[in-house]
C-alpha positions as CSV (number, residue, x, y, z in Angstrom):
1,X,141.6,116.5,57.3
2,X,142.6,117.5,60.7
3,X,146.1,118.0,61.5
4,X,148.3,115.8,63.8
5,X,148.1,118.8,66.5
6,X,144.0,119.3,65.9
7,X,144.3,115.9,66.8
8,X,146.4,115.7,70.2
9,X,144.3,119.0,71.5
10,X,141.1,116.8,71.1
11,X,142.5,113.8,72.4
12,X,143.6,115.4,75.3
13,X,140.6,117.9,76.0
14,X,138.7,114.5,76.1
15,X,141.1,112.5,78.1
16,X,140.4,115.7,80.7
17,X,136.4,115.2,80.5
18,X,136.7,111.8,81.4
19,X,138.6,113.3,84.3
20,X,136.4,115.1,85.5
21,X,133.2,112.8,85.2
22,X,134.8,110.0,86.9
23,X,135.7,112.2,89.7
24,X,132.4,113.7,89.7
25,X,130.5,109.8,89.8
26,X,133.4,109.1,92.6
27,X,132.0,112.5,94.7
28,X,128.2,111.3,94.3
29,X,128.3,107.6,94.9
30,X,127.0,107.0,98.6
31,X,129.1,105.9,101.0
32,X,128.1,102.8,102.7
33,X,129.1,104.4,106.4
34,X,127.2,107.5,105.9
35,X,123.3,105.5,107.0
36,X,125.1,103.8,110.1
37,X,125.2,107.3,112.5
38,X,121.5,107.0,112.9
39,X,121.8,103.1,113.9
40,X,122.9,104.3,117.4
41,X,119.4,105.8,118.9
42,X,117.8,102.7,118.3
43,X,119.4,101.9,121.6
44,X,118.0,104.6,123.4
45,X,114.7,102.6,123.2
46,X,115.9,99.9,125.9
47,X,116.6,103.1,128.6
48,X,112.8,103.4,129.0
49,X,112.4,99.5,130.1
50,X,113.6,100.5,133.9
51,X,110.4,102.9,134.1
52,X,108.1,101.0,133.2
53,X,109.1,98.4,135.2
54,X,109.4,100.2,137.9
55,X,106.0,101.5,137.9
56,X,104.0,98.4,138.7
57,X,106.5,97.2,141.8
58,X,105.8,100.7,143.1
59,X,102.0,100.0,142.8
60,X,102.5,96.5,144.3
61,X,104.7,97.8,147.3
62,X,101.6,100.3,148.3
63,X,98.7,97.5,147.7
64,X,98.0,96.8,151.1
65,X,95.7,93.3,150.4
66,X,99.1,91.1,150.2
67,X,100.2,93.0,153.9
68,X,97.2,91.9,155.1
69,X,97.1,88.1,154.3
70,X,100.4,88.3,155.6
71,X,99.4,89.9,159.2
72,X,96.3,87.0,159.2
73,X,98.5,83.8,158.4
74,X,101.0,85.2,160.9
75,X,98.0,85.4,163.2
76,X,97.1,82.0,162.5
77,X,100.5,80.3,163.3
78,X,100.7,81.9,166.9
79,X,97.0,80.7,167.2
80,X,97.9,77.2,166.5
81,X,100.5,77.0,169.8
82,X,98.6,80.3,172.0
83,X,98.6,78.9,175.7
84,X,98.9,82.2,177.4
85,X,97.2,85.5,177.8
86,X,100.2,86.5,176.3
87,X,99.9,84.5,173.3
88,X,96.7,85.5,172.5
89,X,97.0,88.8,172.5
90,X,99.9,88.5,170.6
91,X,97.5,86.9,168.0
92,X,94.7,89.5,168.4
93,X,96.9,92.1,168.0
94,X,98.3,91.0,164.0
95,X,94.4,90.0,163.3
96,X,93.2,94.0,164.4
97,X,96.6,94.8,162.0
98,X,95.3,92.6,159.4
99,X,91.7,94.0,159.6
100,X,92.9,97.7,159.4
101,X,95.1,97.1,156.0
102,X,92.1,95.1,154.7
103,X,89.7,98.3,155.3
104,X,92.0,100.5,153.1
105,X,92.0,98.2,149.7
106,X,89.8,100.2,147.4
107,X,86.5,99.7,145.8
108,X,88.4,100.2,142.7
109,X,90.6,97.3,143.3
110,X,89.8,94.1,141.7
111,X,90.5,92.6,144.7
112,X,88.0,94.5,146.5
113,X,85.4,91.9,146.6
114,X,87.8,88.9,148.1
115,X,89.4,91.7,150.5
116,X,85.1,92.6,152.3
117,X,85.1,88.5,152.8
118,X,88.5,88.2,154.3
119,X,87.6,91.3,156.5
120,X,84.3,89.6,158.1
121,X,86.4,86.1,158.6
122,X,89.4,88.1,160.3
123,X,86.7,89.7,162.4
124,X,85.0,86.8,163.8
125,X,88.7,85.3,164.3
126,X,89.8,88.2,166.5
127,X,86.4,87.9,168.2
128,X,87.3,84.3,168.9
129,X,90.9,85.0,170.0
130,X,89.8,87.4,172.8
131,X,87.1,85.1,173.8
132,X,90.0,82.8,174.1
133,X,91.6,85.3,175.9
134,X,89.4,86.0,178.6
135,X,89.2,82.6,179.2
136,X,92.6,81.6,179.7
137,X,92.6,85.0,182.0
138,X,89.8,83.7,184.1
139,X,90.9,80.4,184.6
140,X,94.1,81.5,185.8
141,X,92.3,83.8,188.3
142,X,93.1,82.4,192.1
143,X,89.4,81.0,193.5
144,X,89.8,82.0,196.5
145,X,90.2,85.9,196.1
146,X,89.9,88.5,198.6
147,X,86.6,89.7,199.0
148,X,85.9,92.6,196.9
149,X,85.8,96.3,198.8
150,X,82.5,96.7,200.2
151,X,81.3,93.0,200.1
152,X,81.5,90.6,202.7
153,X,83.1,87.7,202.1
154,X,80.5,84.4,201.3
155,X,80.4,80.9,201.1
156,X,78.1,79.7,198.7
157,X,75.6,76.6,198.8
158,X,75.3,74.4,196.6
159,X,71.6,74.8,194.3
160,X,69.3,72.9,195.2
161,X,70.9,71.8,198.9
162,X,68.8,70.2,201.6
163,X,69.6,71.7,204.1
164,X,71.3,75.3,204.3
165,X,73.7,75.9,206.8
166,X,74.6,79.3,208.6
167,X,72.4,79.1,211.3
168,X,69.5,79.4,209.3
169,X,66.8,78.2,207.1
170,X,64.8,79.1,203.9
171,X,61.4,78.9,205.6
172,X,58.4,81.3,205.4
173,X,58.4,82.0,208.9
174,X,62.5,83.4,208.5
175,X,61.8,85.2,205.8
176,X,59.0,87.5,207.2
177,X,61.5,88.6,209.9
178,X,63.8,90.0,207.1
179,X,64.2,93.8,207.9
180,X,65.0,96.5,205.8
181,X,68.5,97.6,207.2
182,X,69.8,94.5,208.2
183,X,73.6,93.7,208.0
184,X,74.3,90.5,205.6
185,X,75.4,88.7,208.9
186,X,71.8,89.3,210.3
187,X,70.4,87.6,206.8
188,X,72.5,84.7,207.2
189,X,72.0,83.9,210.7
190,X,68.2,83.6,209.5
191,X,67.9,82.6,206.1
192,X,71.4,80.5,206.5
193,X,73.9,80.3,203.2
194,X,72.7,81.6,200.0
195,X,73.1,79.5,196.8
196,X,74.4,82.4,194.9
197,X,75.4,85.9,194.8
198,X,74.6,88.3,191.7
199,X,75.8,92.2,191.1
200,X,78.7,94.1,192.6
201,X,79.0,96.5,195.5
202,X,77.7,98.9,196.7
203,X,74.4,96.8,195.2
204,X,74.6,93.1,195.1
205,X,71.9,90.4,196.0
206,X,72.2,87.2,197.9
207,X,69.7,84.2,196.2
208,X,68.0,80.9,197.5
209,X,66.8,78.3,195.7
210,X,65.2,75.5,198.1
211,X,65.8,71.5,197.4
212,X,62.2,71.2,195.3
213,X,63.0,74.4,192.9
214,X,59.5,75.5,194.1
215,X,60.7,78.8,196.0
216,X,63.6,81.4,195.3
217,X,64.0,84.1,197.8
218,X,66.1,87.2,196.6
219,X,67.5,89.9,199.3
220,X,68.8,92.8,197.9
221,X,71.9,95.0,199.7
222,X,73.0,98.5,199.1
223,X,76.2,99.5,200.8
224,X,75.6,96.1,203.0
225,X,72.5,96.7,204.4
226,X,69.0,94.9,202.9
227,X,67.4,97.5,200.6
228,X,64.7,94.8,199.4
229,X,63.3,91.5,199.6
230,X,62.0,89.3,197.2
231,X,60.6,85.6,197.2
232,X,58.5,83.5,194.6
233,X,57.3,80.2,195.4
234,X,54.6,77.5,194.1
235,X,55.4,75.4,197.3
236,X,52.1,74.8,199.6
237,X,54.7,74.3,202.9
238,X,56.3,77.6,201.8
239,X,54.4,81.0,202.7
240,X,55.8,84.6,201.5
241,X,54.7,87.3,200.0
242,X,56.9,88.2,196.2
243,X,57.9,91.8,197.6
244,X,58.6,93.1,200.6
């Protein structure tokens, strides 16, 4: 049998094992805080949103299609009230903008297609608004204009008059006397007023048209002064040669 002292050393070498394995399963058990730290970069994902948002209003900023629409419906509003020279080329002005951001969408775009149709209608719209243009521009134009440098100044018969006045008259026997040389007052005096006036100076041409549309008679001027003489006719009361 053990003694009472074999007994206390035993007790207490084992109370001191216990010791030292509860203090050991204390030192290995995890802690619950120690798999938190890494929680925190799962927010760094969200910092990368801003760039790749950023990229496709960059790309929208430089597509030109939506600046164009924007230039043509611009266009369009002005067009709507245009009275003026003024307004018009005010109008033609934003279509030619229009027209030059549509030429620089890309054949890669998928817009591409839509853009070469909008590009021939704003095309035949700018080719409208300067027809309009010069309309407006010649209507405004005073009628009674001084003559142009060069060109005497001439009232004009009405086609298809009776009677021509200006000491004259579309006959075959008046036109013979035509002259190379001859002053435009010289013409008149013969032929009397002409029904029209074609070309500019220095080479123009005075026409006549008699009351049956059977004869036209053309004299031709260079630096006022008959270079040529034409006449045409079907009429058996009118006799003239076609050139002179």
């Amino acid at each position: 049998m053990r003694s009472k002292s074999q007994r206390t050393l035993i007790r207490g070498s084992a109370i001191v094992s216990l010791f030292f394995l509860l203090s050991a399963c204390s030192t290995r058990q995890p802690s619950p805080s120690a798999t938190l730290p890494p929680v925190p970069a799962a927010s760094a994902q969200p910092e990368a949103k801003p760039s790749t948002i950023m990229v496709p209003a960059t790309t929208a900023s430089r597509d030109p299609f939506p600046k164009a629409e924007d230039k043509a419906i611009s266009a369009a509003n002005l067009a709507r009230n245009a009275s003026t020279v003024e307004d018009w080329d005010l109008v033609s002005s934003k279509l030619q903008q229009a027209i030059a951001l549509m030429k620089t969408v890309p054949a890669s775009s998928p817009k591409y297609a839509i853009a070469q149709k909008n590009l021939a209608t704003y095309q035949q719209q700018l080719k409208m608004a300067q027809q309009r243009h010069r309309t407006i521009a010649t209507a405004s134009t005073p009628k009674a204009s001084a003559p142009q440098e060069g060109k005497p100044s001439l009232a004009v018969a009405t086609a298809g008059a009776p009677a021509l006045s200006g000491g004259g008259s579309l006959t075959g026997a008046n036109f013979s006397r035509i002259e190379l040389g001859m002053s435009p007052d010289e013409v008149r005096s013969l032929l009397g007023l002409p029904t029209r006036e074609e070309g500019t100076p220095p080479t123009f041409s005075w026409v006549w048209d008699s009351a049956d549309k059977k004869t036209m008679v053309s004299i031709e001027f260079y630096n006022n002064k008959v270079s040529g003489k034409t006449c045409v006719t079907s009429s058996s009361t009118m006799k003239c040669v076609s050139k002179a």
